[in-house]
C-alpha positions as CSV (number, residue, x, y, z in Angstrom):
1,X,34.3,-8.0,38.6
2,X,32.4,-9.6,35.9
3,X,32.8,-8.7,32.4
4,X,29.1,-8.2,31.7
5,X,29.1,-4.5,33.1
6,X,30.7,-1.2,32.2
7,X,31.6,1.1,34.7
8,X,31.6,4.6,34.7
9,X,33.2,6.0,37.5
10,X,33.1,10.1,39.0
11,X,36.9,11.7,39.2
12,X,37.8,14.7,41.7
13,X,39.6,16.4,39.1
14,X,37.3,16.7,36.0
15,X,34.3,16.2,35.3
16,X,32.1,13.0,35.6
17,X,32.5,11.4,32.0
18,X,28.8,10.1,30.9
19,X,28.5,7.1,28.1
20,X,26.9,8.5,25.5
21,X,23.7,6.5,24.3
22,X,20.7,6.6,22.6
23,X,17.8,7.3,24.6
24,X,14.3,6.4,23.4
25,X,12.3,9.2,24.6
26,X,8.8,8.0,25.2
27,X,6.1,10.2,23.9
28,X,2.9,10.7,26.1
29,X,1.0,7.8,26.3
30,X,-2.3,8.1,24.0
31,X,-5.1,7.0,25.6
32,X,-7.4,4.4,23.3
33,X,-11.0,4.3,22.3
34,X,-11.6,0.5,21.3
35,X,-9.2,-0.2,18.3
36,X,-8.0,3.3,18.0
37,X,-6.3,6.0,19.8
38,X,-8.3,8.5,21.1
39,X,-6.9,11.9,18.6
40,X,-7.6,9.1,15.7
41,X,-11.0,7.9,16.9
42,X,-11.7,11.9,16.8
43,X,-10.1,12.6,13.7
44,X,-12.1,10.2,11.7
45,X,-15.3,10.9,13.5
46,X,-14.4,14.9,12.6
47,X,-14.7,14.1,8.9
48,X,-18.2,12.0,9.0
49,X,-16.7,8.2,9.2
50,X,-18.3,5.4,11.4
51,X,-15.9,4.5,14.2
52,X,-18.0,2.0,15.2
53,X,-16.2,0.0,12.3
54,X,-12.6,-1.0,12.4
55,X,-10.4,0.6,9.9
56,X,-7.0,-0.8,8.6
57,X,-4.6,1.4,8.9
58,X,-4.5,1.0,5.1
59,X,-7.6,2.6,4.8
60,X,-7.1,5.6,7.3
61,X,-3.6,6.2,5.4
62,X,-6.1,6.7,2.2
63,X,-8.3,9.1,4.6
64,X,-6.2,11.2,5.2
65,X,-4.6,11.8,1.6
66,X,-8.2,12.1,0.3
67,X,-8.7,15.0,3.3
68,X,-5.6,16.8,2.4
69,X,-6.2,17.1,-1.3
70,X,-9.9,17.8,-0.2
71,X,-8.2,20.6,1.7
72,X,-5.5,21.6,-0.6
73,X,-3.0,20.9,2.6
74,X,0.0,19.9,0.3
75,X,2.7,22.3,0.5
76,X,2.5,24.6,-2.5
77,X,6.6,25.1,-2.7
78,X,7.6,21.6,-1.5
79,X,4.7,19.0,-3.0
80,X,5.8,16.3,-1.0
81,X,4.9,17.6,2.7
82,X,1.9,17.7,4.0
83,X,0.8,21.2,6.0
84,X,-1.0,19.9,9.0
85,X,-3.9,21.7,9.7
86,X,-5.9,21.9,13.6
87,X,-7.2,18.0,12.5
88,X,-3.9,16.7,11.3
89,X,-2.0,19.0,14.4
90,X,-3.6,16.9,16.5
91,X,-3.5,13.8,15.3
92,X,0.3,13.9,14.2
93,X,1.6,16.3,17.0
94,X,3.4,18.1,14.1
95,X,3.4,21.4,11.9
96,X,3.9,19.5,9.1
97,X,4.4,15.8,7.9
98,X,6.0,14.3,4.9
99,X,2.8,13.2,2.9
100,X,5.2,9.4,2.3
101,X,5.6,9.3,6.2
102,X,1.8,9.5,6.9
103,X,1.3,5.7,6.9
104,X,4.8,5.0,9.4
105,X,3.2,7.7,12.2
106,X,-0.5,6.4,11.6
107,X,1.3,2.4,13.6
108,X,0.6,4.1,17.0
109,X,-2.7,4.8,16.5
110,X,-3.4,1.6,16.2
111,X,-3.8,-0.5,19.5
112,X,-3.3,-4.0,18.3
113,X,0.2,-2.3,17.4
114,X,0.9,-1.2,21.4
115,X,1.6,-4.9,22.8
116,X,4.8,-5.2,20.4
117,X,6.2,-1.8,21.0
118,X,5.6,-1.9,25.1
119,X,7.6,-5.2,25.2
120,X,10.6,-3.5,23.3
121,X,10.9,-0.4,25.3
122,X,10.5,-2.7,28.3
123,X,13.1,-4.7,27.3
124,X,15.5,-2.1,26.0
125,X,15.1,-0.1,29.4
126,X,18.4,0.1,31.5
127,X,19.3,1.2,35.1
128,X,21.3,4.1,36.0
129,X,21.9,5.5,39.2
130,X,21.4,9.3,38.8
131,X,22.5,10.6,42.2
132,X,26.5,9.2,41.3
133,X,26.4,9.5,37.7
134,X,27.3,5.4,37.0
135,X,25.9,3.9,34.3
136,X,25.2,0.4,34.1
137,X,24.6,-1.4,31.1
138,X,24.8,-5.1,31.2
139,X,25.0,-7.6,27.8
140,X,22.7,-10.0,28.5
141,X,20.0,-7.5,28.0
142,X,21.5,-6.2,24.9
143,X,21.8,-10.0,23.3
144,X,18.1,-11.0,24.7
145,X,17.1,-7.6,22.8
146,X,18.7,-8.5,19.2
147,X,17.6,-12.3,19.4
148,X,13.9,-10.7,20.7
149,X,13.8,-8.6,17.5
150,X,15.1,-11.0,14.8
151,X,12.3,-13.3,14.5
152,X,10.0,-10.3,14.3
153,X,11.8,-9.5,10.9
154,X,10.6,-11.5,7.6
155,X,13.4,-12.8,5.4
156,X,13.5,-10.8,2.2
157,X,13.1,-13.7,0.1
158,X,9.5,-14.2,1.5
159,X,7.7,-11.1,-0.5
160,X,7.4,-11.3,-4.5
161,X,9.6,-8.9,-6.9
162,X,7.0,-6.8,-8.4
163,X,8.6,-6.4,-11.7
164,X,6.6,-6.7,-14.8
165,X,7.3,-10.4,-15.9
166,X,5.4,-11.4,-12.0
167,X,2.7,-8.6,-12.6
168,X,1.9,-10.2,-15.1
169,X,1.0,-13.2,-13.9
170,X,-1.6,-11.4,-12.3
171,X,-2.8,-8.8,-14.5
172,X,-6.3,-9.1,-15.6
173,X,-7.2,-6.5,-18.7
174,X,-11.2,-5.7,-18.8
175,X,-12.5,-7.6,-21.0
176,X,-10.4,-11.1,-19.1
177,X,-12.8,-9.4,-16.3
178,X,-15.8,-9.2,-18.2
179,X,-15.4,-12.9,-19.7
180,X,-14.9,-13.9,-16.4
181,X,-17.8,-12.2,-14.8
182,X,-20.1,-14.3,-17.1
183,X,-19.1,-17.5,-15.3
184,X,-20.3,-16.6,-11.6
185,X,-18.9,-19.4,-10.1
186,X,-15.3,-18.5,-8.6
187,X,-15.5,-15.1,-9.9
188,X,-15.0,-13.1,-6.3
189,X,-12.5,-15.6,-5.9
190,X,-10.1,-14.9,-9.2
191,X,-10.8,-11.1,-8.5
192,X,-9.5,-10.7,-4.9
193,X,-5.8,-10.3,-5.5
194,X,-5.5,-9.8,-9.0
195,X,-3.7,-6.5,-10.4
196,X,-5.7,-4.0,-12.9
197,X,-4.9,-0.6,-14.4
198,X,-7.4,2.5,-14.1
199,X,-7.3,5.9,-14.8
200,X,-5.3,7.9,-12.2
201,X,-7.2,10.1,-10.0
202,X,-7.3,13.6,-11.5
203,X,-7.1,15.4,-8.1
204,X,-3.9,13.2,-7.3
205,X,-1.3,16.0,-7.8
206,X,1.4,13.5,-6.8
207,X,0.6,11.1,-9.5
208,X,2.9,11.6,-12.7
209,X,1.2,8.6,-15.0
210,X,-2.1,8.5,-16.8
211,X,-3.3,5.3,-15.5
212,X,-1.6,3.0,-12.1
213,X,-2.1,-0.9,-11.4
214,X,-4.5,-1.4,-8.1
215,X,-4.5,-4.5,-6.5
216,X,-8.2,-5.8,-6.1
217,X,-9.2,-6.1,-2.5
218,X,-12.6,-7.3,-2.5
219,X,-15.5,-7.0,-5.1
220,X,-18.9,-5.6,-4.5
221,X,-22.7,-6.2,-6.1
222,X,-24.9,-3.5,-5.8
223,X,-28.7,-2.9,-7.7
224,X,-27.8,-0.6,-10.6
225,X,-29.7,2.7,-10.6
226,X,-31.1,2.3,-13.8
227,X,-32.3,-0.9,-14.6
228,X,-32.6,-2.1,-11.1
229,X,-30.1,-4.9,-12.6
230,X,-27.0,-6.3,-10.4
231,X,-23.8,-3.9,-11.0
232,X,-20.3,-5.8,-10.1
233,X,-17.9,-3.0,-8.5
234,X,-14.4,-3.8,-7.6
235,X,-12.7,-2.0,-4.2
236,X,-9.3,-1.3,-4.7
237,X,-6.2,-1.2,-2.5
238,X,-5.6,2.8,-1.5
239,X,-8.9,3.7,-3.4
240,X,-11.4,5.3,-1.5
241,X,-14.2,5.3,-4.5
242,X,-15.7,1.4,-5.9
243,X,-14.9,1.1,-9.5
244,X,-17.2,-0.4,-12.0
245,X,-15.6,-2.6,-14.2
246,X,-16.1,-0.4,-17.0
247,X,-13.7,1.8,-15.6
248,X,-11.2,-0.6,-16.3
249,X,-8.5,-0.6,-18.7
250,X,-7.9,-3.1,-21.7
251,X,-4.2,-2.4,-22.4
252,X,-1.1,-3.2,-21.4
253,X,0.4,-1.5,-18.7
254,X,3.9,0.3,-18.9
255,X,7.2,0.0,-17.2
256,X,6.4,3.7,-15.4
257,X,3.2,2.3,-13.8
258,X,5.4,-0.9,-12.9
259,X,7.8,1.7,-10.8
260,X,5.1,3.4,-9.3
261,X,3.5,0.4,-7.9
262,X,6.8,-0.3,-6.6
263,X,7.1,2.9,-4.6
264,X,3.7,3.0,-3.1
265,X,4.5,-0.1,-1.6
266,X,7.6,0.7,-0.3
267,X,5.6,4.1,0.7
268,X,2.9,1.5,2.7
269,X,0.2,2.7,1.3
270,X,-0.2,-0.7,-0.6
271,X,0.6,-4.4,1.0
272,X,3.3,-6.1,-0.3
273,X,3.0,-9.7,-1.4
274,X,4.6,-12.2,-0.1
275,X,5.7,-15.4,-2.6
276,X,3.4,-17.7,-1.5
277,X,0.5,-15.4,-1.7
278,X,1.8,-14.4,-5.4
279,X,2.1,-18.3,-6.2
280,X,-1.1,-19.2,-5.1
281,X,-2.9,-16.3,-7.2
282,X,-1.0,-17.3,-10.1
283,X,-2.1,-20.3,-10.6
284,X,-5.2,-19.8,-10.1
285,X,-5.4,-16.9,-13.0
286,X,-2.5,-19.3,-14.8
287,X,-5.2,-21.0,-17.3
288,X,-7.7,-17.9,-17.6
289,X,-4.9,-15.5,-18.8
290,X,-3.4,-18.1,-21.3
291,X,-6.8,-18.9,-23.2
292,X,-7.7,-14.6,-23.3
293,X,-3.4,-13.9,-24.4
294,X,-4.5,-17.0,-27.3
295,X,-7.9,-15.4,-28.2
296,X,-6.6,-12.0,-28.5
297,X,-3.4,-13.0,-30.8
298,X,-6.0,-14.8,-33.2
299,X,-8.3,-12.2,-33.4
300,X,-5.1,-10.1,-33.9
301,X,-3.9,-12.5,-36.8
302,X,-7.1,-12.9,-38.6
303,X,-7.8,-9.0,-38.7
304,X,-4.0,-8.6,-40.1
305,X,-4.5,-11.8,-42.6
306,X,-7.9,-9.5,-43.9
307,X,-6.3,-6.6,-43.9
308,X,-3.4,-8.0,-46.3
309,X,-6.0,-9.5,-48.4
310,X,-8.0,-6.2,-48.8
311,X,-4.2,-4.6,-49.9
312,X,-3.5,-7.8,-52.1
313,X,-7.3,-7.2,-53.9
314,X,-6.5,-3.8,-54.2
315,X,-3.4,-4.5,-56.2
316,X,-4.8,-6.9,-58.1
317,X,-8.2,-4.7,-59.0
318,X,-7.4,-1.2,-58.7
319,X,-10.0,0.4,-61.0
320,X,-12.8,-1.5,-59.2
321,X,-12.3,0.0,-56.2
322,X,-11.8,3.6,-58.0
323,X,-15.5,2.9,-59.3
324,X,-16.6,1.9,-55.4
């Protein structure tokens, strides 16, 4: 008998033992419309978005926090679950949701995520004969299973540490932005990636800090309002509103914003960077942050080198500026 198999056999005098393993139970098979399930498709459609586009499942993850703070669905005793209305009942197939797990259940939704997950339940399937009670389980299948899944699993060292010394490297403060918004040429190109800090959203119960670092995904010109003249707006990662640049802030950021950044990415509702994308950026914003960090010191220097002067005239002449 080969060694590959385990044999479970049925006994007269007690009762068939059973090996005990976990069984993936399959949930009912959604049925898609184009690039989304059909309960998403209706979902979005529900609350006035255009399913003729394709959504990331970046930006539905943001829908649906902007509907349940619309809806005040956040559980008043427990903050961080979500109480799932008729919408979110049927989308989710749940009562209620932890408002961190909504971008993990959105995955299915999705159908360029149903070729990957087919293959492993296919894969992982294994026969048993019912009628006897003997279960079969054979190793190959097993080892093909954990070689299948390893390549499918990126090596930690591939994504940056977003700690404060590599945000920076990437940080652009507003008036970097505005400086390099004069210069046209390249300026989408410096934007798209970059890290700023702007003021929370107010409605954000969740959110403990004043201000958090966005990621810049892509960067919008629109005719202003008021002068019919070109406005620049940024779109931001997990922002459902365009910001103008004005919006953005000028100071340093804090180790508190630093953390939350951190956990919103490990929450998915931002992408995480991998090295090489983080390099690339880098050095490409390298030279533009050096020459604002130098320009900002002098200005720095010379107002504390007037200022010292003003106190040393003011020593020196104390009546005349009595009489002033």
């Amino acid at each position: 008998m080969k060694a590959d198999f385990c044999w479970v056999e049925e006994t007269k005098d007690q009762t068939p033992f059973t090996l005990k393993r976990k069984r993936s139970f399959k949930s009912k098979k959604l049925e898609f419309i184009g690039w989304g399930s059909r309960p998403l498709i209706e979902f979005l459609q529900s609350i006035g978005k255009d399913t003729n586009r394709e959504y990331s499942r970046h930006e539905v993850n943001a829908m649906v926090i902007d509907y349940v703070h619309s809806n005040n669905l956040l559980n008043p005793q427990k903050k961080k679950r979500i109480l799932c209305d008729e919408r979110l009942r049927t989308l989710f197939g749940k009562k209620s949701i932890p408002r961190i797990k909504v971008y993990e259940l959105l995955e299915k939704h999705f159908i360029e995520n149903q070729d990957e997950s087919e293959e492993e339940n296919s894969s992982s399937e294994e026969d048993a004969d019912e009628e006897t009670g003997i279960l079969i389980i054979s190793k190959e299948i097993k080892t093909s299973i954990h070689h299948k899944k390893k390549p499918q699993e990126a090596p930690k060292s591939c994504f940056a540490a977003l700690n404060s010394e590599n945000i920076k490297l990437l940080y652009l403060k507003r008036s970097l932005v505005q400086d390099l918004l004069k210069n046209q040429e390249g300026f989408d190109d410096k934007l798209v990636g970059s890290i700023v800090r702007i003021k929370s959203d107010p409605y954000d119960f969740l959110q403990k800090n004043s201000h958090q670092l966005q990621q810049v995904t892509s960067v919008k010109k629109t005719v202003g309002p008021v002068n019919a003249c070109m406005e620049t707006y940024l779109q931001l990662s997990n922002w459902l509103r365009d910001a103008p640049i004005s919006l953005l802030s000028d100071d340093d950021f804090t180790p508190e914003e630093c953390e939350d950044l951190r956990e919103r990415v490990k929450a998915g509702l931002l992408k995480r960077p991998t090295l090489v994308d983080f390099e690339l950026k880098a050095h490409v914003l390298h030279e533009d942050i050096t020459k604002h960090w130098i320009n900002r010191e002098i200005a720095l220097l010379q107002r504390r080198i007037n200022h010292a002067n003003e106190k040393g005239r003011r020593r020196e002449y104390p009546l005349l500026f009595k009489l002033l």
